[in-house]
VOKEKE-587033 format. One record per residue: residue in three letters; x, y, z of N, C-alpha, C in turn; residue number from 1. Coordinates in nm, 2 decimals. Layout:
REM VOKEKE-587033
[ala,[X,Y,Z],[X,Y,Z],[X,Y,Z],NUM] ...
//
This chain:
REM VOKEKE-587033
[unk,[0.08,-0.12,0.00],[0.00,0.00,0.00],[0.09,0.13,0.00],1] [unk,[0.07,0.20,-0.06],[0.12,0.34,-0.10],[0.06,0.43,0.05],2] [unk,[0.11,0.51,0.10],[0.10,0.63,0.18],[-0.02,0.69,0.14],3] [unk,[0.00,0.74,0.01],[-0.19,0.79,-0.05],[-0.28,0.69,0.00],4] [unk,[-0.27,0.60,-0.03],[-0.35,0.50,-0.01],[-0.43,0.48,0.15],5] [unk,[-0.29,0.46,0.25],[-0.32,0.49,0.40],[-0.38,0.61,0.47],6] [unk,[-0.38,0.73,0.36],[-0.43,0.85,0.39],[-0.55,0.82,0.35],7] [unk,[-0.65,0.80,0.24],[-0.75,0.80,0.19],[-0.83,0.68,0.30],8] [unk,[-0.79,0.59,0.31],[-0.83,0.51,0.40],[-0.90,0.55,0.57],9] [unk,[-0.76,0.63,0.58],[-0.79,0.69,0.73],[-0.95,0.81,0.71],10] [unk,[-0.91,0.86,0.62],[-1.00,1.00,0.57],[-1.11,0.90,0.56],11] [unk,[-1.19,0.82,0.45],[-1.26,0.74,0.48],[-1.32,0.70,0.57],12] [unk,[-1.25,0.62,0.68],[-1.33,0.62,0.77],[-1.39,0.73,0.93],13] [unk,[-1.28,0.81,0.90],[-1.32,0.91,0.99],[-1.44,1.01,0.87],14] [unk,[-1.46,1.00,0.76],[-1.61,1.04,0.66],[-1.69,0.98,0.72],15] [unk,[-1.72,0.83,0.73],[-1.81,0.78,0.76],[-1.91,0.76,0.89],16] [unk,[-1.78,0.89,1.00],[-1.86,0.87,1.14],[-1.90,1.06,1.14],17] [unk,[-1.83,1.09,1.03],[-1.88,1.22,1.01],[-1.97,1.33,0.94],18] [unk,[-2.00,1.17,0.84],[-2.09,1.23,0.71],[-2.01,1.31,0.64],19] [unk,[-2.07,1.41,0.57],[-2.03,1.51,0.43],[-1.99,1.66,0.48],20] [unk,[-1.98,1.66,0.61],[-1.94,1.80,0.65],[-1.80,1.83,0.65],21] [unk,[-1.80,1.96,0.59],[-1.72,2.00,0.58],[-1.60,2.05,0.69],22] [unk,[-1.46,2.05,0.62],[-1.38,2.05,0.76],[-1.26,2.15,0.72],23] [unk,[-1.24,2.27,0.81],[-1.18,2.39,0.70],[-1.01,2.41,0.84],24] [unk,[-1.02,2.38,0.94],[-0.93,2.43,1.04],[-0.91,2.28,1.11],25] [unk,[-0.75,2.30,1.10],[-0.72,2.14,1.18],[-0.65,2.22,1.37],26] [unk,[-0.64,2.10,1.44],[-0.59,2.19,1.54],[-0.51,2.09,1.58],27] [unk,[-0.43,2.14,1.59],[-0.29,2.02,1.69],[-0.27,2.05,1.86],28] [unk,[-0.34,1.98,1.92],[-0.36,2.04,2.09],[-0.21,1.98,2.17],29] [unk,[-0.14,2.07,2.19],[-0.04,2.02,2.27],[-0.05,1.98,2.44],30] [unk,[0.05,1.96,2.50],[0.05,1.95,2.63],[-0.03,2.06,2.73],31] [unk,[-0.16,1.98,2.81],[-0.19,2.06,2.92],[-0.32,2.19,2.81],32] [unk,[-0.34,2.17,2.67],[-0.42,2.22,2.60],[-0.57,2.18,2.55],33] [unk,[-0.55,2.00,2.54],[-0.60,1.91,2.54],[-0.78,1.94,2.55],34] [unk,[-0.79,2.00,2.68],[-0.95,2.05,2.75],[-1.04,2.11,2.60],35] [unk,[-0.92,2.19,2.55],[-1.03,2.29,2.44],[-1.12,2.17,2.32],36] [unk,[-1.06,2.12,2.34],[-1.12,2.01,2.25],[-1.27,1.97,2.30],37] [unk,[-1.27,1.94,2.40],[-1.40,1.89,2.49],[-1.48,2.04,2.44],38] [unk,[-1.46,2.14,2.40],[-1.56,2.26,2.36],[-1.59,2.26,2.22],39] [unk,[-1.58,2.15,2.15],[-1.64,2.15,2.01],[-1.79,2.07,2.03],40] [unk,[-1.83,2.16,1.93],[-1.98,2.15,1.95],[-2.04,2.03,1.85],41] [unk,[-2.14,1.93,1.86],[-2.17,1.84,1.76],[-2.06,1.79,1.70],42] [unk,[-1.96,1.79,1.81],[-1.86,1.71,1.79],[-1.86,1.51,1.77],43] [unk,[-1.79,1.49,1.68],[-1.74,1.33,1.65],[-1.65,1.27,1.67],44] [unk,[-1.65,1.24,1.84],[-1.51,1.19,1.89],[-1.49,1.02,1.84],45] [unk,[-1.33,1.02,1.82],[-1.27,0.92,1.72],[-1.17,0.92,1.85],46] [unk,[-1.13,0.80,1.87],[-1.00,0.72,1.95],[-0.90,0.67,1.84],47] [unk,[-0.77,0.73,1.85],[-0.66,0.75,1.77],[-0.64,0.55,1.71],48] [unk,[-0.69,0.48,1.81],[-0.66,0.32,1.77],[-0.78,0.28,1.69],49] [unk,[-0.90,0.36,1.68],[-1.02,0.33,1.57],[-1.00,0.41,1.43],50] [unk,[-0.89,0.44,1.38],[-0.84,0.50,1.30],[-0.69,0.44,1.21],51] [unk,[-0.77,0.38,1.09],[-0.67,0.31,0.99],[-0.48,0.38,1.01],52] [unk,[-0.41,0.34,1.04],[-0.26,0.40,1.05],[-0.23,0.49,1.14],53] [unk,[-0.32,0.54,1.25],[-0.27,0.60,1.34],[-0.25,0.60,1.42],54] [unk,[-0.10,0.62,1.51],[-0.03,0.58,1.61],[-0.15,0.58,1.74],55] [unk,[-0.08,0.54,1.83],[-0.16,0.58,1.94],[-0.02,0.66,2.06],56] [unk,[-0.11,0.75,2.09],[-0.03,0.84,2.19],[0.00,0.79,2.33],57] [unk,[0.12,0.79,2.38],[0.17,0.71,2.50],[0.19,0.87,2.60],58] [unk,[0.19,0.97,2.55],[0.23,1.06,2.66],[0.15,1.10,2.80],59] [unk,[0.13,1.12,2.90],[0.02,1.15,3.04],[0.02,1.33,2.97],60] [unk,[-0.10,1.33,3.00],[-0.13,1.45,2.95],[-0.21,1.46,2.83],61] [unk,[-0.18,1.35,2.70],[-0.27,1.35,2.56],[-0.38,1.23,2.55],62] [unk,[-0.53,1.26,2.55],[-0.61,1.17,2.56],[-0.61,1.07,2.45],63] [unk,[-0.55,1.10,2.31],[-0.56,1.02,2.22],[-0.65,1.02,2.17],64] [unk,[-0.73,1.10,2.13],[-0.80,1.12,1.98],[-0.86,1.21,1.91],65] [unk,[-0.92,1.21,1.82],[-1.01,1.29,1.68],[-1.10,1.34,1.76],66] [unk,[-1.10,1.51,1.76],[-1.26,1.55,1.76],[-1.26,1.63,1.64],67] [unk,[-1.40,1.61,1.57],[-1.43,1.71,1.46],[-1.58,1.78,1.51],68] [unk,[-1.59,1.86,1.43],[-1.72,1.94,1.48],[-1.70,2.12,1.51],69] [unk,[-1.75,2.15,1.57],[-1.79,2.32,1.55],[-1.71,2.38,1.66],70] [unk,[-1.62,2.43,1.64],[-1.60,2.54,1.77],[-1.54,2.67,1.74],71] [unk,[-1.63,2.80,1.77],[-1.59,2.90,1.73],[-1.69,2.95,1.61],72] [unk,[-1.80,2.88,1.60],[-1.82,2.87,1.46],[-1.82,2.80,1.32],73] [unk,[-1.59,2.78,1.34],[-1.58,2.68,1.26],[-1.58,2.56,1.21],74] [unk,[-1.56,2.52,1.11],[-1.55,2.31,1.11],[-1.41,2.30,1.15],75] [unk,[-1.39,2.28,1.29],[-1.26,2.21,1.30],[-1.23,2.05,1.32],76] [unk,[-1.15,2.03,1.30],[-1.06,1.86,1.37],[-0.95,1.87,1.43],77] [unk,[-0.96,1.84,1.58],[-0.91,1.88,1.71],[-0.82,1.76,1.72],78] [unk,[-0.67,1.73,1.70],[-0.54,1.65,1.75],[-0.57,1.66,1.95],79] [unk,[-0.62,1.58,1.99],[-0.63,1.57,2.13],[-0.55,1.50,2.22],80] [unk,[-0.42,1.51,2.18],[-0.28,1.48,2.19],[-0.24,1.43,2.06],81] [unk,[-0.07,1.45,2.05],[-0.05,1.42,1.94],[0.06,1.32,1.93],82] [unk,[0.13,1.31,1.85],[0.28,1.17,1.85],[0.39,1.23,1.88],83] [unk,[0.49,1.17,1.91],[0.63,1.25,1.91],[0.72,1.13,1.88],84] [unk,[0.86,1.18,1.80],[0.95,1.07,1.76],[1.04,1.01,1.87],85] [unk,[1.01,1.04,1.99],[1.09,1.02,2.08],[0.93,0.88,2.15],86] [unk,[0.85,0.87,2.10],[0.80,0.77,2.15],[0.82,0.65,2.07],87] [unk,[0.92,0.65,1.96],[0.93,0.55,1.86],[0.90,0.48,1.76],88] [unk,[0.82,0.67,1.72],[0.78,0.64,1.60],[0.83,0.70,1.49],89] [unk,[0.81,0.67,1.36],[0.87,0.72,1.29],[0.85,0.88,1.20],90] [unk,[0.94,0.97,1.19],[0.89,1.10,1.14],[0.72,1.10,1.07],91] [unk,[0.73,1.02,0.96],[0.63,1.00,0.89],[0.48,0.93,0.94],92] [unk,[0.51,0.82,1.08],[0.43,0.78,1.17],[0.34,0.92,1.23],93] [unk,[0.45,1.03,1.29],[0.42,1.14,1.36],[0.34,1.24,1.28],94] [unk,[0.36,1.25,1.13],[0.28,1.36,1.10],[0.18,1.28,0.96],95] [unk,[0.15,1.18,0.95],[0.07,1.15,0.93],[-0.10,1.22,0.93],96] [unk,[-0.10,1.25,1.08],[-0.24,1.32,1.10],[-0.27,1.42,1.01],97] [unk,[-0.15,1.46,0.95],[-0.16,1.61,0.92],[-0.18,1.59,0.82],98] [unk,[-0.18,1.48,0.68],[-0.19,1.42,0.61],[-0.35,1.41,0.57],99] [unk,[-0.38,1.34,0.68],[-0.55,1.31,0.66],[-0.62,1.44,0.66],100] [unk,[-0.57,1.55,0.76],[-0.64,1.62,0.81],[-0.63,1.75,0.66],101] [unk,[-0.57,1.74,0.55],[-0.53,1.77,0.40],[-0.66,1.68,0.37],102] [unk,[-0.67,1.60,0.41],[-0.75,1.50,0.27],[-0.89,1.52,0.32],103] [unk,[-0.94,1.59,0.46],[-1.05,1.56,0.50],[-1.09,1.73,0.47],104] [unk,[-1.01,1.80,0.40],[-1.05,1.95,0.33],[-0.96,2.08,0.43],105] [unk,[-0.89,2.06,0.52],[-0.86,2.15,0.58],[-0.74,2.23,0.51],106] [unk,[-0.74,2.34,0.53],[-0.66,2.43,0.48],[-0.58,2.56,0.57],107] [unk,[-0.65,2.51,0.68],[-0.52,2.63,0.78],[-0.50,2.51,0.90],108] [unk,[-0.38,2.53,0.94],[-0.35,2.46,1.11],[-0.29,2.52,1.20],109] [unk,[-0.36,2.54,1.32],[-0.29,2.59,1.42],[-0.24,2.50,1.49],110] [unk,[-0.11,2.52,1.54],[-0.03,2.38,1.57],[0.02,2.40,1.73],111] [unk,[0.00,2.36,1.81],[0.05,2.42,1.97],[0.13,2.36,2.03],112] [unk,[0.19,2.38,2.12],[0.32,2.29,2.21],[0.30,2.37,2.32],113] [unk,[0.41,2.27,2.43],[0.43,2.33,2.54],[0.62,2.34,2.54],114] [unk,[0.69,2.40,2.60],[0.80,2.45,2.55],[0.92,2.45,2.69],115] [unk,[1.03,2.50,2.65],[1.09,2.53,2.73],[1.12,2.68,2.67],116] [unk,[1.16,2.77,2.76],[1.25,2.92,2.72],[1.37,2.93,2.73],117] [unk,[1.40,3.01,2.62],[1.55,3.02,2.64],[1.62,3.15,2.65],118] [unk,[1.51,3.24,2.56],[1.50,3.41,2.56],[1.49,3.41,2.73],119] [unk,[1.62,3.53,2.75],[1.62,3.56,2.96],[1.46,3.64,2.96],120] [unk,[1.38,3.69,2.82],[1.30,3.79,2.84],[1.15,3.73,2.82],121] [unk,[1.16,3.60,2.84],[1.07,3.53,2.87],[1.03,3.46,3.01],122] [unk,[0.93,3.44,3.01],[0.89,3.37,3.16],[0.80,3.25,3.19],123] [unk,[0.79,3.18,3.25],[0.69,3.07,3.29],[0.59,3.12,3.25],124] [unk,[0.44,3.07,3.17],[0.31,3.13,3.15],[0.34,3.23,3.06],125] [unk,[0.42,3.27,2.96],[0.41,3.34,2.88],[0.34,3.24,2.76],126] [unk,[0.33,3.28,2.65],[0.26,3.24,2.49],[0.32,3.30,2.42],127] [unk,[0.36,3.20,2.31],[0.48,3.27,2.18],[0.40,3.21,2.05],128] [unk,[0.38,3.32,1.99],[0.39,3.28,1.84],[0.50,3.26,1.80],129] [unk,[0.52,3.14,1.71],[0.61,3.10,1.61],[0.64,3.18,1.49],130] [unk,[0.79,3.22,1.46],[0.79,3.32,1.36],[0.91,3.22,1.25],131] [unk,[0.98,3.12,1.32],[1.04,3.04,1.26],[1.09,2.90,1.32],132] [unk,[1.17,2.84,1.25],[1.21,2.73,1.34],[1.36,2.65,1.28],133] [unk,[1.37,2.54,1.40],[1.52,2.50,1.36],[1.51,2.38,1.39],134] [unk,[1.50,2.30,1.28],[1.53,2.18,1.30],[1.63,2.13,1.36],135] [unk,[1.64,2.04,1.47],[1.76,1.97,1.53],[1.68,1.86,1.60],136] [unk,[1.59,1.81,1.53],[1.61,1.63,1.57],[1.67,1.57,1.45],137] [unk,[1.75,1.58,1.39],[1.78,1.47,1.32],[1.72,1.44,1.21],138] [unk,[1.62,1.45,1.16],[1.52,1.39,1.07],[1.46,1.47,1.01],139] [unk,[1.39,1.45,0.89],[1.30,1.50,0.82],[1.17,1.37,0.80],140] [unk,[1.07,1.47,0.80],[0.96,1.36,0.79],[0.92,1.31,0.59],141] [unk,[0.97,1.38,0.52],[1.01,1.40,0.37],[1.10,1.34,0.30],142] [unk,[1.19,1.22,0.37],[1.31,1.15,0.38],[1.24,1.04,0.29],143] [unk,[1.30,1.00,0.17],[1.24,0.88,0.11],[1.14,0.97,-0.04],144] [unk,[1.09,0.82,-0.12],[0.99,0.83,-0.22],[0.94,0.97,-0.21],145] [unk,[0.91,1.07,-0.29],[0.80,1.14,-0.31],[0.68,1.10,-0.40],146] [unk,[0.56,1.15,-0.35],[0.42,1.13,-0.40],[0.42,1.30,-0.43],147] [unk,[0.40,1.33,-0.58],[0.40,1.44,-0.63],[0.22,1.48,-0.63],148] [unk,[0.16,1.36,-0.55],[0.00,1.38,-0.55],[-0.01,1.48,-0.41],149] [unk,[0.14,1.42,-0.31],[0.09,1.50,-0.20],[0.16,1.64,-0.17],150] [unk,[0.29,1.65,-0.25],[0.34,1.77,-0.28],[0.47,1.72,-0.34],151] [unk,[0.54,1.87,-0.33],[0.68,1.91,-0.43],[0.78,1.84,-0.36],152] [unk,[0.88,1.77,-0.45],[1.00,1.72,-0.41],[1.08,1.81,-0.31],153] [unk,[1.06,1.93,-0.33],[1.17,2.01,-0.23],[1.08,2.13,-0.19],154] [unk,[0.99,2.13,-0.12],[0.90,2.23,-0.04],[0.99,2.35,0.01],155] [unk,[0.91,2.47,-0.02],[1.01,2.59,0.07],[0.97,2.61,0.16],156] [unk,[1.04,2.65,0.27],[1.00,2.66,0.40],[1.07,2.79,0.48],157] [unk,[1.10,2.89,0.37],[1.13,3.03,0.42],[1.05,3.09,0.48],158] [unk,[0.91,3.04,0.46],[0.76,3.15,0.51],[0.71,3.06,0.57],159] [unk,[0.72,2.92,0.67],[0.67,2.81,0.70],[0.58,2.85,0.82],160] [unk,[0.58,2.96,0.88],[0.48,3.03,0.99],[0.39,3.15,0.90],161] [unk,[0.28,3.14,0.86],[0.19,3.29,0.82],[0.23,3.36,0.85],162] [unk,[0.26,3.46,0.79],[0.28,3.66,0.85],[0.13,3.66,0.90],163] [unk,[0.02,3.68,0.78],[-0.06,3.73,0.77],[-0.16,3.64,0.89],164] [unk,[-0.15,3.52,0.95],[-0.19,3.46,1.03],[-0.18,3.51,1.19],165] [unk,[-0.04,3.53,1.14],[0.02,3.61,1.30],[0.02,3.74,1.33],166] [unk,[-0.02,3.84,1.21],[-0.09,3.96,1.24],[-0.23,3.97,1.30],167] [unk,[-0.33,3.86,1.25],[-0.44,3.82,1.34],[-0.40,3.76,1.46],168] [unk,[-0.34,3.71,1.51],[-0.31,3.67,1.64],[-0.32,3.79,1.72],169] [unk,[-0.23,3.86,1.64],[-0.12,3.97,1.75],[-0.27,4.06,1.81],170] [unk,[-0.34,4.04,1.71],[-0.46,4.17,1.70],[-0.56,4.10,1.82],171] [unk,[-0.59,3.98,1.79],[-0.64,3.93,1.90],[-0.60,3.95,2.01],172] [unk,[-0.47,3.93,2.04],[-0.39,3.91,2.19],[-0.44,4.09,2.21],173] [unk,[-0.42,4.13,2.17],[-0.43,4.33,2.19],[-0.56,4.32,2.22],174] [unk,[-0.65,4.31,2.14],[-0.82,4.26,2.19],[-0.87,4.23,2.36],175] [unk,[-0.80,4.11,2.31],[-0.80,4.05,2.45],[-0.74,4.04,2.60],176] [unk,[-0.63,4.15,2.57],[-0.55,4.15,2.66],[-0.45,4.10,2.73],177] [unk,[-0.40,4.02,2.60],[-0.34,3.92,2.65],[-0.20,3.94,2.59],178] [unk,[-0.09,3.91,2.64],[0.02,3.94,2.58],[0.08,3.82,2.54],179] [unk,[0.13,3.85,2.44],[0.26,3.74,2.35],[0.38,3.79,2.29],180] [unk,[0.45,3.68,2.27],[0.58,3.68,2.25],[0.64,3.69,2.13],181] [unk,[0.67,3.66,2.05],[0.74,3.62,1.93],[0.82,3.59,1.95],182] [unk,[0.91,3.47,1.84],[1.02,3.39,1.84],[1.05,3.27,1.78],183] [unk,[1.14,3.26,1.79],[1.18,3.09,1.71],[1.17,2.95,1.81],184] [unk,[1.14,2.88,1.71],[1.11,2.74,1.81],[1.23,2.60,1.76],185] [unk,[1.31,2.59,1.87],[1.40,2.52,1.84],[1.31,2.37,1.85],186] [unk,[1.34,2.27,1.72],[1.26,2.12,1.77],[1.37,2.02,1.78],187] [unk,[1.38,1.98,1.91],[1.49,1.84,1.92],[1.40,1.69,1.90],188] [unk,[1.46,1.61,1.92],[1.41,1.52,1.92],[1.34,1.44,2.08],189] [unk,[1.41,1.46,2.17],[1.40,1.41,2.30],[1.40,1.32,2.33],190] [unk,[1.38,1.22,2.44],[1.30,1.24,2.51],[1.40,1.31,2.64],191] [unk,[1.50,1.31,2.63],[1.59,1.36,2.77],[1.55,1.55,2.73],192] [unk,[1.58,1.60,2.81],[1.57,1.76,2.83],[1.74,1.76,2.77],193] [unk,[1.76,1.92,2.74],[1.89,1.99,2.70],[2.01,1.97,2.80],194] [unk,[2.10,1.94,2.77],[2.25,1.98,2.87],[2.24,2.15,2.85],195] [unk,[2.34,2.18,2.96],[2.34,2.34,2.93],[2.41,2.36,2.86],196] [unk,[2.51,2.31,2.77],[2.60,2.32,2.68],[2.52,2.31,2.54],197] [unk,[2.44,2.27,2.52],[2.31,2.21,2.41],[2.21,2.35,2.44],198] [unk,[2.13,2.37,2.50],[2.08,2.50,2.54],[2.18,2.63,2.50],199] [unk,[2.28,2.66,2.51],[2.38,2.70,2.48],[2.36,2.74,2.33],200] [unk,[2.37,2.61,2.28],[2.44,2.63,2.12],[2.30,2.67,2.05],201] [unk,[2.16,2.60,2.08],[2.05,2.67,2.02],[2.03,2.82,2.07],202] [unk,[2.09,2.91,2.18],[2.04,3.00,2.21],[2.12,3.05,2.14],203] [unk,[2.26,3.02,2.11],[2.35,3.13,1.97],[2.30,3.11,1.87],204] [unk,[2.21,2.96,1.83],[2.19,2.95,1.69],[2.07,3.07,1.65],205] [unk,[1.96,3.13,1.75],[1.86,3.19,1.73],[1.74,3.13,1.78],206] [unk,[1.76,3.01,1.85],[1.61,2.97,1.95],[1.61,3.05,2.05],207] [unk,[1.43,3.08,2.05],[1.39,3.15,2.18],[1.34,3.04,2.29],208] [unk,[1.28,2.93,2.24],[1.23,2.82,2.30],[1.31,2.66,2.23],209] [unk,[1.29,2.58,2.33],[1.30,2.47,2.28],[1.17,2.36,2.26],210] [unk,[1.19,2.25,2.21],[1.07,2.17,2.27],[1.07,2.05,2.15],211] [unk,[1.02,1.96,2.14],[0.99,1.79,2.15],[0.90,1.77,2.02],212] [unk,[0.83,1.85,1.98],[0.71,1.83,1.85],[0.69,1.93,1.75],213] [unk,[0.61,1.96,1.69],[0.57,2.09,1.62],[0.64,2.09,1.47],214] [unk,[0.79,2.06,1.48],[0.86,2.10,1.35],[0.80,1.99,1.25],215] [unk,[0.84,1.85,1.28],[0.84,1.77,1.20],[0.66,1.79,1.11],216] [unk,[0.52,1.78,1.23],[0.45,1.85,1.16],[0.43,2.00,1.07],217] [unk,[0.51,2.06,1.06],[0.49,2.23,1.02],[0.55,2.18,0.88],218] [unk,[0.61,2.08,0.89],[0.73,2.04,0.75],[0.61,1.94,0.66],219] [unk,[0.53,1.85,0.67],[0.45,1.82,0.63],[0.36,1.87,0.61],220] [unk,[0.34,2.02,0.70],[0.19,2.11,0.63],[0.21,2.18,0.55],221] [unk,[0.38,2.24,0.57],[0.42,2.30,0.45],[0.41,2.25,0.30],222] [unk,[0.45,2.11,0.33],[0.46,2.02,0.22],[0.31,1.96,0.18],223] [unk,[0.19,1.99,0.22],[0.11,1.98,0.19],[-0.01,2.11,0.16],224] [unk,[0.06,2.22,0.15],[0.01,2.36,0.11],[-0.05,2.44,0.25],225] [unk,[-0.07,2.37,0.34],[-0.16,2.44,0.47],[-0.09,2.58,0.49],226] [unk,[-0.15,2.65,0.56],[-0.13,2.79,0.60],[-0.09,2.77,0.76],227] [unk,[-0.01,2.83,0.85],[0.02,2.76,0.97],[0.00,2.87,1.03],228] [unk,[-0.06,2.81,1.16],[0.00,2.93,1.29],[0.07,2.87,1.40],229] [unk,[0.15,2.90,1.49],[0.18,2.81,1.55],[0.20,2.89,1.71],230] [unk,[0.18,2.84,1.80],[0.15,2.88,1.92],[0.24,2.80,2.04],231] [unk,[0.34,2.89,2.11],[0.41,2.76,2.24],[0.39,2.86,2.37],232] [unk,[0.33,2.77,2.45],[0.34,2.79,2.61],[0.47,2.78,2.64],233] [unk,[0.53,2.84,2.74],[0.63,2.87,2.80],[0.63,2.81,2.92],234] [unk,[0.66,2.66,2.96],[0.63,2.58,3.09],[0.71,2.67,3.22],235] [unk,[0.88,2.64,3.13],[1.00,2.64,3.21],[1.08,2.76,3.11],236] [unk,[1.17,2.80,3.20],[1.31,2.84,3.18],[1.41,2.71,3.14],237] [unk,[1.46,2.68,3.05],[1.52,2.60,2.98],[1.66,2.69,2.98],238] [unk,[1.73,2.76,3.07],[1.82,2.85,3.05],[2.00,2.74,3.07],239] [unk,[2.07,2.81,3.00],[2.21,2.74,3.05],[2.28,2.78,3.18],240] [unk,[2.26,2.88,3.18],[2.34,2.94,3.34],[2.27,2.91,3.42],241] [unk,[2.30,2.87,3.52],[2.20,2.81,3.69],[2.11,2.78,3.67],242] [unk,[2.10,2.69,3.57],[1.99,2.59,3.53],[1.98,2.45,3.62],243] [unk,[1.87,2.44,3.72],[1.85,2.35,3.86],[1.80,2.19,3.77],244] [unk,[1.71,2.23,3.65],[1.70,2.13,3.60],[1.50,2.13,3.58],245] [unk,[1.39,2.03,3.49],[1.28,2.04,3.53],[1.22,1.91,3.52],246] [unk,[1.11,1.87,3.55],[1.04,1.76,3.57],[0.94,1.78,3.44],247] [unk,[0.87,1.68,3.38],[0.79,1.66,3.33],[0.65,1.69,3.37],248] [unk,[0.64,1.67,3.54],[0.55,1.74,3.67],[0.49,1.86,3.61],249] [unk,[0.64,1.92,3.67],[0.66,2.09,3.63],[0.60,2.10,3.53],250] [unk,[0.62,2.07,3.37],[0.62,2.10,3.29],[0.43,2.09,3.25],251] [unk,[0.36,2.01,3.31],[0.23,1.97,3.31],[0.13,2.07,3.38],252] [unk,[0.23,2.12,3.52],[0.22,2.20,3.65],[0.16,2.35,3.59],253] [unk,[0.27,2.40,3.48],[0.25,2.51,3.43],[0.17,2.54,3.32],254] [unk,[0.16,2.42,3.24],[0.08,2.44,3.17],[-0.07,2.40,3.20],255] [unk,[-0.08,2.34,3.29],[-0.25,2.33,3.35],[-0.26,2.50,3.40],256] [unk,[-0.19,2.56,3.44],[-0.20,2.71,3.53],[-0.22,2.79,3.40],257] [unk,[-0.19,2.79,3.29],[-0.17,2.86,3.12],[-0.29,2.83,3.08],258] [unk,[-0.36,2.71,3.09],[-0.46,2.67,3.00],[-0.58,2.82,2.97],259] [unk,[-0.62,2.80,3.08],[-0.75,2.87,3.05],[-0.76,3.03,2.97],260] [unk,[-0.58,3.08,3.00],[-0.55,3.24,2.90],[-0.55,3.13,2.78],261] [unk,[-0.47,3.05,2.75],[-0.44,2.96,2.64],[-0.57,2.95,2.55],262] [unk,[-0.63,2.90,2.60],[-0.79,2.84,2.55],[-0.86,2.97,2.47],263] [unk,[-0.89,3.04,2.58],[-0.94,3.16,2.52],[-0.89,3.23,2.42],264] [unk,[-0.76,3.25,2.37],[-0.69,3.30,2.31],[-0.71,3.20,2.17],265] [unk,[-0.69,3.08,2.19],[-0.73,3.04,2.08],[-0.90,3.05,2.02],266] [unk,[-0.97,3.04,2.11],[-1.09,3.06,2.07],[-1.12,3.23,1.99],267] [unk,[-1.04,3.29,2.06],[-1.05,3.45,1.98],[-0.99,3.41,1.90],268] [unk,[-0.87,3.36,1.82],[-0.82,3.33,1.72],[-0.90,3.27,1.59],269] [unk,[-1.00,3.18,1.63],[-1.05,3.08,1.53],[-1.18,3.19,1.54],270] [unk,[-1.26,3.25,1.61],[-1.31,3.39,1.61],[-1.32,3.44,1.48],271] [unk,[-1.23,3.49,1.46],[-1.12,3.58,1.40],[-1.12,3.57,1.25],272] [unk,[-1.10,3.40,1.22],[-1.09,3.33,1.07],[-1.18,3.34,1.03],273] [unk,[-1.15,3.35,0.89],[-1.21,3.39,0.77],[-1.24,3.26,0.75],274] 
//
């Protein structure tokens, strides 16, 4: 079976518990984000193991599955945890969803994480739009065969975060009172956190954050024409100098306390779309 093939299959059967509606915003819920999903309205919850080729998520914190349905207005499909390559799967295993979530009509994705900081001018409970990023896990999820059905042998990825997406954000955040960040998002692979010497070298490369997921999908949305936004909570201080170290706890700790600015913020966002 061809990859097209696994995609059309998946799409298929998530049609069939969906019917013919239409589906225009995909959402990728990261860590401690999860809840917003439970707010889709005439929603069609799907369990990631009732779904042709897709992984099942091992992380505490991601419930593991599909909602589609209304929230904000829009037709979204809500990622209610997502995969990472550090649970042993493979690039193409991980952004698969993003794949289907092309085939099932979507054409913008908002993609979210939870992060570490590396900018001194950031803080626990901050929110960063993504303005770029740096690959450093190792991999590409585009490695191998191309299918010129699902895009271009060599995708650009100089504009791989919307301007024009992230001017709606900003306007929101002003709206609502909320303040954000801007910045680059460094993606490692994980599952161990940074040495300070590693924190280090991404903070001279131009990361403002670090963190575990996000890239390998953004590189398959790119390569599948989507429009992106991308959004990271700021758990921890991920700093090199007197850096005590963080828990995964922690990391869950801060982003349950972020959620509910989090939430809202997206909900003005999807508001907001056209």
């Amino acid at each position: 079976m061809t990859m097209l093939t696994d995609i059309e299959q998946a799409a298929d059967t998530i049609r069939q518990k969906l019917g013919d509606d239409p589906i225009d915003i995909g959402l990728i819920l990261g860590s401690g984000l999860g809840d917003l999903a439970d707010e889709v309205e005439a929603g069609v919850r799907i369990a990631y193991e009732d779904i042709p080729g897709f992984p099942t998520s091992t992380v505490e914190g991601h419930a593991g599955r599909l909602v589609l349905g209304q929230l904000e207005g829009k037709n979204v499909v809500a990622m209610q945890g997502r995969f990472h390559f550090y649970e042993g799967y493979s690039a193409q295993e991980v952004t698969f969803p993003v794949r289907v979530m092309k085939a099932l009509g979507v054409h913008t994705l908002i993609v979210t994480n939870a992060c570490g900081g590396m900018n001194p001018s950031f803080r626990p409970g901050d929110l960063m739009l993504i303005t770029d990023h740096l690959n450093m896990t190792g991999t590409n999820p585009l490695i191998g065969p191309n299918d010129e059905q699902l895009g271009t042998r060599f995708p650009d990825m100089s504009q791989a975060y919307s301007g024009s997406l992230r001017s709606l954000a900003k306007n929101v955040a002003e709206q609502e009172g909320i303040n954000v960040q801007e910045g680059v998002y460094a993606g490692i692979s994980g599952p161990s956190f940074m040495t300070a010497a590693e924190l280090a070298m991404l903070r001279n490369l131009g990361g403002d954050v670090v963190g575990m997921s996000t890239v390998p999908e953004v590189i398959v949305a790119r390569h599948a024409e989507l429009q992106i936004l991308g959004i990271s909570c700021v758990t921890d201080m991920a700093v090199s100098d007197g850096h005590e170290g963080v828990s995964h706890e922690e990391v869950m700790e801060t982003a349950a306390k972020t959620k509910p600015k989090f939430m809202k913020y997206v909900k003005g966002i999807l508001n907001e779309l056209s």
